[in-house]
C-alpha positions in Angstrom: 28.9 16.1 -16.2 26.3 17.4 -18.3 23.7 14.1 -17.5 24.3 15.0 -13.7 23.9 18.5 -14.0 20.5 17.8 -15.8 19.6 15.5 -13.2 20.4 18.1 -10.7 18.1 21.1 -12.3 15.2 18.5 -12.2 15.1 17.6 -8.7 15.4 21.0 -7.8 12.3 21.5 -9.8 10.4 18.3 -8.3 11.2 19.7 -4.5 10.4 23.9 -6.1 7.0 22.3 -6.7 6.3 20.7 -3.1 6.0 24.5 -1.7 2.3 25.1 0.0 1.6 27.5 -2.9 1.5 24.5 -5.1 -2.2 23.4 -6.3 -1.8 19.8 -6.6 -3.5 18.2 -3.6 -5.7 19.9 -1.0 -4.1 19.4 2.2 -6.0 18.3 5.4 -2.8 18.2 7.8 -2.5 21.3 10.1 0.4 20.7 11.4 4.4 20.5 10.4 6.3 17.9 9.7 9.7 16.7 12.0 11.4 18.4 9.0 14.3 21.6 10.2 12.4 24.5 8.7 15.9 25.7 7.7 16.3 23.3 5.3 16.8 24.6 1.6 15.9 21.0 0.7 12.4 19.6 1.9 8.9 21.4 2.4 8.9 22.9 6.1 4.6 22.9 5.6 2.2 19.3 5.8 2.8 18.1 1.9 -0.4 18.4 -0.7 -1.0 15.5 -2.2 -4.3 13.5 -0.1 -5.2 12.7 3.2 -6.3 9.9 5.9 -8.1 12.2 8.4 -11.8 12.7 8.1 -14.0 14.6 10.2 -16.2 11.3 11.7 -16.8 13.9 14.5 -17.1 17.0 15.9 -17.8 19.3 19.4 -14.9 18.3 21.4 -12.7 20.9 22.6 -9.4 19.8 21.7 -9.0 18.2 17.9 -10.0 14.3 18.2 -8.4 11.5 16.2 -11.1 11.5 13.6 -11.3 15.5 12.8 -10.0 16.9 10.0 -8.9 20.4 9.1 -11.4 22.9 7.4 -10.9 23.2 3.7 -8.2 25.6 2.2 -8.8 28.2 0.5 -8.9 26.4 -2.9 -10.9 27.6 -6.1 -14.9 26.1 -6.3 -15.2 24.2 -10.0 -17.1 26.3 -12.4 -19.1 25.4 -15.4 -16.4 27.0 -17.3 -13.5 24.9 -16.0 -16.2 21.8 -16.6 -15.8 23.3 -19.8 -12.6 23.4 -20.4 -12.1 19.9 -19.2 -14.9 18.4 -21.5 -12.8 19.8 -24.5 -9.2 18.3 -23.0 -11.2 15.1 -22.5 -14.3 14.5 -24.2 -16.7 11.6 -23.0 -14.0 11.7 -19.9 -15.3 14.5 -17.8 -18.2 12.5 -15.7 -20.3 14.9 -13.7 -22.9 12.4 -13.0 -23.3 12.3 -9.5 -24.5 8.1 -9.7 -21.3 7.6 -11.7 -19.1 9.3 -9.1 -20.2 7.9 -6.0 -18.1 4.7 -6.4 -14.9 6.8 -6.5 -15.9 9.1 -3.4 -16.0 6.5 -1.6 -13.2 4.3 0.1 -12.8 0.2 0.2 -14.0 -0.1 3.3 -17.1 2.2 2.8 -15.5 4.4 6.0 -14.9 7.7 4.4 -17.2 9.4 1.8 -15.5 12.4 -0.3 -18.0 15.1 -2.4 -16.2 15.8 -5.6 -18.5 16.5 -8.1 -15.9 16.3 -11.4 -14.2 12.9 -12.1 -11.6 13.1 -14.9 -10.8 10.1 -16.9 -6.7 11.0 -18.6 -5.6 8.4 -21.1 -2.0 10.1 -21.7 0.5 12.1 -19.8 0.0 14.7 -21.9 -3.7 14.8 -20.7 -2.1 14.6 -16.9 0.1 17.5 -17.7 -2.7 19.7 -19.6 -5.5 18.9 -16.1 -2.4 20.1 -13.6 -1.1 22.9 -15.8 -5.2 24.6 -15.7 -5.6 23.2 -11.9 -2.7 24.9 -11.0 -3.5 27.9 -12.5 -7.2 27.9 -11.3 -6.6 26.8 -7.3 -7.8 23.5 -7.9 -7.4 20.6 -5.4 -6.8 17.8 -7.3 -7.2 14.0 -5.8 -5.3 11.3 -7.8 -6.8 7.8 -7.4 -5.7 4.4 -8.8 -7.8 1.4 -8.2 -9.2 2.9 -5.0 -7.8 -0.2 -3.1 -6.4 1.6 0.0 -7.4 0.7 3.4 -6.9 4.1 4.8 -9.0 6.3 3.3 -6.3 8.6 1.0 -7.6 7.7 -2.2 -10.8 9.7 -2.1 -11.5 13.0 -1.7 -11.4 14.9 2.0 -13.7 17.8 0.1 -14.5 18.7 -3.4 -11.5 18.0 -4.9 -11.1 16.7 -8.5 -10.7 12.9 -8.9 -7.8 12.0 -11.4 -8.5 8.8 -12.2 -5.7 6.4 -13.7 -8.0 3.9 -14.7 -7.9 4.6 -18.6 -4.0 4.6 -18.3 -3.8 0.9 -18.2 -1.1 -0.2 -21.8 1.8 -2.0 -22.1 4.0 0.2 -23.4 6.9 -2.2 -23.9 8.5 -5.5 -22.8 11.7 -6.9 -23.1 11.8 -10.5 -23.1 16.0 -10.5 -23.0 16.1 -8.4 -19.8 12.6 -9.2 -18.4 12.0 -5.6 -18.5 8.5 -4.2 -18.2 7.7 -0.5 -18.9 3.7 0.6 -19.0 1.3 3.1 -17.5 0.3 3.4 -14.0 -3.2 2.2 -14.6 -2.4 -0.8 -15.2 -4.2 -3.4 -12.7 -1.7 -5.3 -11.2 -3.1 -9.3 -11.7 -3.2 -7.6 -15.4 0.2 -7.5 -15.7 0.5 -11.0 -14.3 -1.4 -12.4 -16.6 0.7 -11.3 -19.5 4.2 -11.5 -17.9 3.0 -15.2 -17.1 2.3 -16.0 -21.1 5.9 -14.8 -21.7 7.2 -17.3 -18.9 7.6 -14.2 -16.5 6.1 -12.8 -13.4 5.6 -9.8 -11.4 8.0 -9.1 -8.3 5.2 -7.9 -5.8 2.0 -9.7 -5.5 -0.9 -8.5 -3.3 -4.3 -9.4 -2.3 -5.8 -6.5 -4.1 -4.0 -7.6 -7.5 -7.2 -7.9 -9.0 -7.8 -4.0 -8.7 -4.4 -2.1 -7.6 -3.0 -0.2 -9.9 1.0 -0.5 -10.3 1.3 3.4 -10.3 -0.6 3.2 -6.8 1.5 0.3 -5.6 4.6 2.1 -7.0 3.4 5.6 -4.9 2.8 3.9 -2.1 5.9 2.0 -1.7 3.7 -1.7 -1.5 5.3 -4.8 -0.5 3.3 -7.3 -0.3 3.8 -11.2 -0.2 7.1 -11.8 -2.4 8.7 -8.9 -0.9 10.8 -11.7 1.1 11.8 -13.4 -2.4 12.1 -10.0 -4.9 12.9 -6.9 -2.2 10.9 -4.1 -2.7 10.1 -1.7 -6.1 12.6 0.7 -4.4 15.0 -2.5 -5.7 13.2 -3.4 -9.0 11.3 -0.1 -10.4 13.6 1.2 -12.7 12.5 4.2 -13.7 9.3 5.9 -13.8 7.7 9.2 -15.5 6.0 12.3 -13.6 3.5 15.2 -13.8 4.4 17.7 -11.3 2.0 20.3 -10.1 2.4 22.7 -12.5 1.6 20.1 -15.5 5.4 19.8 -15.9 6.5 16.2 -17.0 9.3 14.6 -15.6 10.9 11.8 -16.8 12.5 9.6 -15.6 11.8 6.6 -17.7 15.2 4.7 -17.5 15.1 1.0 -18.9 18.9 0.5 -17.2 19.3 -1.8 -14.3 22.9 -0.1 -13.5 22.8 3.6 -13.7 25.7 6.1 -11.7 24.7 9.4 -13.4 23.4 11.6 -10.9 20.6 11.3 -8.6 18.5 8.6 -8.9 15.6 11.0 -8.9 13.1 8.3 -9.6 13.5 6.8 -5.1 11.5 10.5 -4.3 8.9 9.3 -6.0 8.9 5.2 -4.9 7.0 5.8 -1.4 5.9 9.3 -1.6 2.4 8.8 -2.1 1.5 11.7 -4.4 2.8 14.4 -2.5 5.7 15.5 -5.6 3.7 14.4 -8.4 1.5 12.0 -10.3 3.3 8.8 -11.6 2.1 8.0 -15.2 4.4 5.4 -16.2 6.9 2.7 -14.7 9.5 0.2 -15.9 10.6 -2.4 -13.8 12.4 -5.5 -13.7 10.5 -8.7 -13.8 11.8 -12.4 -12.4 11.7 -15.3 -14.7 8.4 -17.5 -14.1 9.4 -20.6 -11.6 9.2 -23.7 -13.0 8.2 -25.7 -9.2 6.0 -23.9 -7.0 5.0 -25.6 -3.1 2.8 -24.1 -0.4 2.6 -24.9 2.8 0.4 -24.5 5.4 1.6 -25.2 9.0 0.7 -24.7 12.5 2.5 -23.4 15.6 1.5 -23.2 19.3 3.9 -20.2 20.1 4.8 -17.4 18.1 8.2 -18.5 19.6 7.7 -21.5 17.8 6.6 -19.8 14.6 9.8 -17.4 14.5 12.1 -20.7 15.4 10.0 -22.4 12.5 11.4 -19.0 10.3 14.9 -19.0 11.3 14.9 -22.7 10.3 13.0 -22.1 7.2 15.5 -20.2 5.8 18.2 -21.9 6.7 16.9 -25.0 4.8 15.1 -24.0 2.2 17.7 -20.7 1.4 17.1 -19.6 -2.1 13.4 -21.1 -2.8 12.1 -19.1 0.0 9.8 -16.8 -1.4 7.1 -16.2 1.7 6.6 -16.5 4.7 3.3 -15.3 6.0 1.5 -16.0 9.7 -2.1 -15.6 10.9 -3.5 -15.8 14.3 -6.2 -18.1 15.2 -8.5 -15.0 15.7 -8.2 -14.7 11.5 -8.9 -17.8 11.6 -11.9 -17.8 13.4 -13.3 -14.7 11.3 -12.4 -16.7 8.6 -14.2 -19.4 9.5 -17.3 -17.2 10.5 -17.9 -14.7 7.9 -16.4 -16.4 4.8 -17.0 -20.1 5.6 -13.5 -21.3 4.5 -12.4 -24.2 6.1 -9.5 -24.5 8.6 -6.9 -27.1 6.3 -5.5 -28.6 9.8 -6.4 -28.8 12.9 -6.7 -25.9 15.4 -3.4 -23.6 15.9 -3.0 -20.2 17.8 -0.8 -19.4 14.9 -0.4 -20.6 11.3 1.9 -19.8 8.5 2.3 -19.8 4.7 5.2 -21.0 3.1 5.9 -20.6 -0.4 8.7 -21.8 -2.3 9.5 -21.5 -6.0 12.2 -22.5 -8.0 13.2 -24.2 -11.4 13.7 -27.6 -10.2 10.9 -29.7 -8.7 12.7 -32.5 -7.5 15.4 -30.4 -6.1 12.8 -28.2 -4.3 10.6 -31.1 -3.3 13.7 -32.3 -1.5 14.5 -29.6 0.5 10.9 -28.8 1.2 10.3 -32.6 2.2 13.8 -32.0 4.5 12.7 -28.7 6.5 9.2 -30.2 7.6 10.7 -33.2 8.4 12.9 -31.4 10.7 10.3 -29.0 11.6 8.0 -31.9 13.2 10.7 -33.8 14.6 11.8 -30.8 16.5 8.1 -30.1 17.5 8.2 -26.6 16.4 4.9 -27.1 14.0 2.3 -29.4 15.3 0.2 -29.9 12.1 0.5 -28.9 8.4 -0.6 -29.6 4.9 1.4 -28.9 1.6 0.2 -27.8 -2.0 1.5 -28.3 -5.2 -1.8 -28.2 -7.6 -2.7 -24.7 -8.5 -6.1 -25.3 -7.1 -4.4 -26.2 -3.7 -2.0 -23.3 -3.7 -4.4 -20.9 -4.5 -7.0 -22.1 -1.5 -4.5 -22.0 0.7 -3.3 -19.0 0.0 -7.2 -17.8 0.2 -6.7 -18.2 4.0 -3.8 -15.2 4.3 -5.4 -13.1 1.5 -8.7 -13.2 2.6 -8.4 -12.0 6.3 -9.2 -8.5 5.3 -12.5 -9.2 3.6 -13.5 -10.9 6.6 -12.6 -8.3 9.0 -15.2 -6.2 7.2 -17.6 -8.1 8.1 -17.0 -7.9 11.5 -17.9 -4.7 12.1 -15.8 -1.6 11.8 -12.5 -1.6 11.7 -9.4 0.6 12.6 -6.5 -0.8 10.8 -2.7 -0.4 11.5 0.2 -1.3 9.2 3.4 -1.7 11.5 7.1 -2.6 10.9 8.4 -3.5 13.7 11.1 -5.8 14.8 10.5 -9.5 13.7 10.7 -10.8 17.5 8.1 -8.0 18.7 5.9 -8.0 15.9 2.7 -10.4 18.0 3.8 -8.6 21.3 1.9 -5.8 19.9 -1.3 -7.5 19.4 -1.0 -9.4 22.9 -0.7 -6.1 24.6 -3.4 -3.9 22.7 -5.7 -6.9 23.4 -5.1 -6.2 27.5 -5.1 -2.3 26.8 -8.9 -2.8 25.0 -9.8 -5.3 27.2 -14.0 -5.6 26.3 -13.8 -2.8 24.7 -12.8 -3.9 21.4 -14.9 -6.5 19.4 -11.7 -8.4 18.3 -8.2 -7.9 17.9 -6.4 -9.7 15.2 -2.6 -9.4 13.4 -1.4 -11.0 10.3 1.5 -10.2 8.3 4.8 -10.5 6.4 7.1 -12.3 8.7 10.3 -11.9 6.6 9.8 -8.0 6.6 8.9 -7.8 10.3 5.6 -6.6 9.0 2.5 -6.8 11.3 -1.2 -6.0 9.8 -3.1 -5.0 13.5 -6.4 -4.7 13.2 -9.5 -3.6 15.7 -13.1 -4.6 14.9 -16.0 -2.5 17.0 -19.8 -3.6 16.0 -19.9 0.2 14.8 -17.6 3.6 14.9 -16.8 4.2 18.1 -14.5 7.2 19.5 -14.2 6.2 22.5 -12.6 2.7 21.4 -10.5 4.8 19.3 -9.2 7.1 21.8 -8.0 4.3 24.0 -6.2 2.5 20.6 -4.5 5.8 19.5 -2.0 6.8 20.8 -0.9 3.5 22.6 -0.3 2.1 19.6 2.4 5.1 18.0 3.8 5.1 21.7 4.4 1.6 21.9 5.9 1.3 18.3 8.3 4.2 18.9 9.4 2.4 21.6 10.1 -0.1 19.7 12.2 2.0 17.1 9.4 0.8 14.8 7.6 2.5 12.1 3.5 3.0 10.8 3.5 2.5 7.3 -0.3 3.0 7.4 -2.8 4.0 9.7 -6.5 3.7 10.5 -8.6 6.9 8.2 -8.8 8.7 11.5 -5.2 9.4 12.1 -4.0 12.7 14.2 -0.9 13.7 12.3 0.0 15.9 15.5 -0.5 13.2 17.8 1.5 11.1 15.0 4.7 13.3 15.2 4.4 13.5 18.8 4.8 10.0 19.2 8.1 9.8 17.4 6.5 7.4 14.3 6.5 7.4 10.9 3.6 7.2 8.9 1.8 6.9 5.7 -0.9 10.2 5.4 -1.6 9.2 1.4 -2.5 6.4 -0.2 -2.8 6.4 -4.5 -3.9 2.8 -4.8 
């Protein structure tokens, strides 16, 4: 009783310190959320923690897509809190504006930020001491990870403070019984893979940004990613994590048990919420065994009919060595081709997917690979296809899905979309914003996780263009909410109105 009584007083503390009076995050929504404003439970205001919108322009009478709010009424930085900061973290308070400019500025160089402070914490105790004085001050504060994010969240709207993870990047502990990983939330995700695969063990999420995500960012932003088919998601396989709230108070929730009925499981406000409760300085989770037989395959489909059949069968045939399945239109292709000179492996598809299989016995999962494309061809549901079992191989063809996005940025501008939708209406999207754009658009491309019904639209324009944006938003919220589907992530010039209004869900922050 008295665990679940503790557990209660802290997440009435996490949700006390959501309130708009909190400091944390300077918030550039002007809106409310779909929330019941009678609710004693959740915040009735737009949360605090970051933001996707970005004034790209201006002089239109009613609020475009790309505007964003004016700046509250947050405290300027003073030499004195510069100050203060130097002596909290010295040789960790860069004011250099050369040394900034990497971390005002987004991935996809779309959205430039103006903080002039970047502050390098090494502990949660250096978190806790830069909220407590932020909070007391009015200080926006903008957490950022590896600065991976496609939509813009990770730097500043303004002037707010940069929190940088990056120094926060040790092992704490690992467990090579339970495979059992605990660490801080800088740590880069191919990192961890790296020393998980020494010990014969691996990572449950894998990403094409692995080389610079963070796992507190992928943890805040709920990522998925390609083994999400395989592992489930880190709302599954994070099992615990620690906390700064706003006011510098820590929260921990550290738990190293896989089974755990005491209470609320406190830790699931955090998985997903994208900064907006607090700043995740640590993690355990559970980590799968290393498989001893890894295959890729790379196969091509005429239909996306033929591609789902080519899934349904897939699993049934390959059952517990299925650990991706990922697809790719022939316009990534093409862009791959293009921009990045990689070669197409087979011969020209509208669709191809990536098949990845892992397991502990290769001549048992040779067998039932060798079975499904056997039955794949014969049933004419793939026309061509190539299969990998050399690193090398693997890793090449994997360069083909992972890859797509740093060829769409040379392809211009892009808006990007990140949609869950159901798995048979995931390309019916893409077909139908290509007639909506018409010549408009320079391409429209999707790629995605098939086994999550996860679709990656994107829409390339030789420059910014607000009129091309105007005709993609809002036809894309309308026609996922009539699909009862969801926006994980959004283009940097979402309207959060105009996102409400449409009835979708949507990801406002990033932290990666």
């Amino acid at each position: 009783m008295a665990g679940i009584l503790q557990r209660t007083l802290k997440l009435r503390a996490a949700l006390r310190h959501v309130s708009p009076h909190s400091t944390f995050f300077s918030t550039a929504t002007v809106g409310h959320s779909p929330v019941d404003r009678r609710s004693p439970f959740l915040p009735t205001t737009s949360l605090q923690f970051g933001v996707c919108c970005r004034k790209l322009q201006a002089g239109a009478d009613r609020p475009s897509p790309a505007a964003a709010p004016e700046r509250l009424p947050f405290s300027r930085v003073t030499p004195e809190d510069v100050a203060f900061f130097r002596k909290i973290l010295p040789g960790r308070t860069i004011t250099d504006p050369d040394l900034l400019e990497s971390n005002n500025v987004d991935w996809l160089k779309s959205v430039r930020g103006s903080s002039e402070v970047l502050l390098r914490p090494q502990t949660t105790e250096d978190v806790s001491q830069i909220l407590k004085y932020c909070n007391s001050r009015n200080l926006a504060v903008n957490p950022q990870g590896g600065n991976t994010g496609l939509v813009g969240g990770s730097v500043p709207v303004y002037d707010e403070i940069i929190l940088s993870t990056a120094l926060m990047n040790n092992i704490l502990t690992f467990d090579s019984i339970s495979g059992i990983l605990t660490c801080q939330a800088g740590c880069v995700l191919e990192n961890l893979s790296l020393y998980l695969e020494e010990r014969d063990y691996i990572m449950p999420l894998d990403l094409g940004a692995k080389g610079s995500c963070h796992i507190g960012g992928n943890v805040a932003t709920n990522a998925g990613g390609l083994r999400l088919l395989r592992y489930g998601s880190l709302r599954g396989t994070v099992l615990g994590l620690e906390a700064v709230l706003a006011d510098g108070q820590v929260l921990n929730c550290l738990a190293k048990l896989r089974k755990d009925n005491t209470g609320y499981d406190l830790k699931q406000l955090f998985i997903g919420s994208e900064g907006t409760l607090g700043v995740i300085t640590a993690v355990s989770i559970l980590c799968p065994r290393k498989p001893k037989s890894v295959n890729v395959v790379f196969l091509g489909c005429e239909t996306f009919e033929q591609l789902l059949k080519t899934f349904q069968l897939c699993k049934g045939m390959l059952g517990e060595i299925l650990s991706a399945y990922e697809f790719l239109d022939s316009e990534c292709m093409r862009l791959l081709n293009t921009h990045l000179k990689l070669p197409n492996p087979i011969s020209d598809c509208p669709f191809y997917v990536v098949i990845e299989t892992s397991g502990s016995d290769p001549t048992h999962d040779g067998e039932k690979l060798h079975n499904f494309l056997d039955e794949a061809m014969t049933s004419s549901l793939v026309t061509d296809g190539t299969v990998a079992t050399e690193d090398s191989k693997i890793k090449a063809l994997w360069s083909m899905r992972e890859r797509v996005t740093e060829a769409l940025t040379h392809d211009g501008f892009t808006y990007k979309y990140d949609i869950s939708l159901p798995v048979e209406r995931i390309y019916q999207l893409v077909t139908d914003m290509r007639e909506h754009l018409g010549d408009r658009a320079k391409s429209v491309v999707g790629y995605g996780h098939v086994g999550d019904g996860n679709l990656h639209l994107n829409v390339t324009s030789p420059t910014k263009d607000p009129a091309l944006l105007a005709a993609i938003e809002p036809f894309v919220y309308e026609w996922t909410a009539s699909c009862h589907g969801s926006i994980r992530t959004t283009s940097t010039t979402v309207n959060p109105a105009r996102l409400w209004a449409s009835s979708t869900r949507t990801r406002l922050y990033q932290m990666t």
